[in-house]
Every structure is written in C-alpha cells, then in structure tokens.
C-alpha positions, 0 to 999 in steps of 0.5 A, a space after each residue: 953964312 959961311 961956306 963951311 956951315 953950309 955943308 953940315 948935314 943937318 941929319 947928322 947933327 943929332 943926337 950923340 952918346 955925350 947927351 945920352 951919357 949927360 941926361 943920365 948922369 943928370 937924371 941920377 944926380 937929380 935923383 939923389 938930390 930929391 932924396 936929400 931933400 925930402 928927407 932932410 925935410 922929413 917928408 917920405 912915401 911913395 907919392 914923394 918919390 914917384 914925384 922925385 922920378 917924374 921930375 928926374 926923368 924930366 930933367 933927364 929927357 930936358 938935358 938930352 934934348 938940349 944938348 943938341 
C-alpha cells in the first residue's frame, strides 16, 4: 500500500453530490424508459407504474450506492 493511500480518511470518502445528482437522473431515465415501454406494449394502470416506481427508485438508490 502506498503512503499517499494510507492517509484517506476512510470518513471522508462518502458519499458526494455527484452520486446524488447520478441516481437522480438515473431514476428519472429509468422512469421514462418504463413508460416507453409498457406503452409501446400496450400495457397501463396503476399496478404498472407503481412497478416502474419500485424498480426506478431501485435503480436509483442502486447508482447512489455504487458510485462511492
């Protein structure tokens, strides 16, 4: 291990803006895809989108968590 590694502080390498900002936008994009989708499929209602919900803000919270 190099010297410079060894002085990060491991409380200070958390999490930023820039992920916050990233799962966001992520979320949203997923979001808006879901929607293409199921309507490109012809599928609708309110058990489709709280699905598409669930599974944006999975992958929002997913992008936030990963880009540490």
């Amino acid at each position: 291990m190099s010297a410079e590694r060894a002085r990060i502080n491991p409380s200070k390498a958390g999490l930023t803006n820039a992920s916050l900002v990233g799962g966001i936008v992520v979320g949203i994009a997923s979001m808006v895809l879901w929607v293409a989708v199921t309507r490109e499929l012809g599928l609708g209602g309110t058990v489709i989108w709280g699905a598409g919900l669930l599974v944006s803000a999975a992958v929002a919270i997913w992008t936030r968590v990963a880009d540490l």
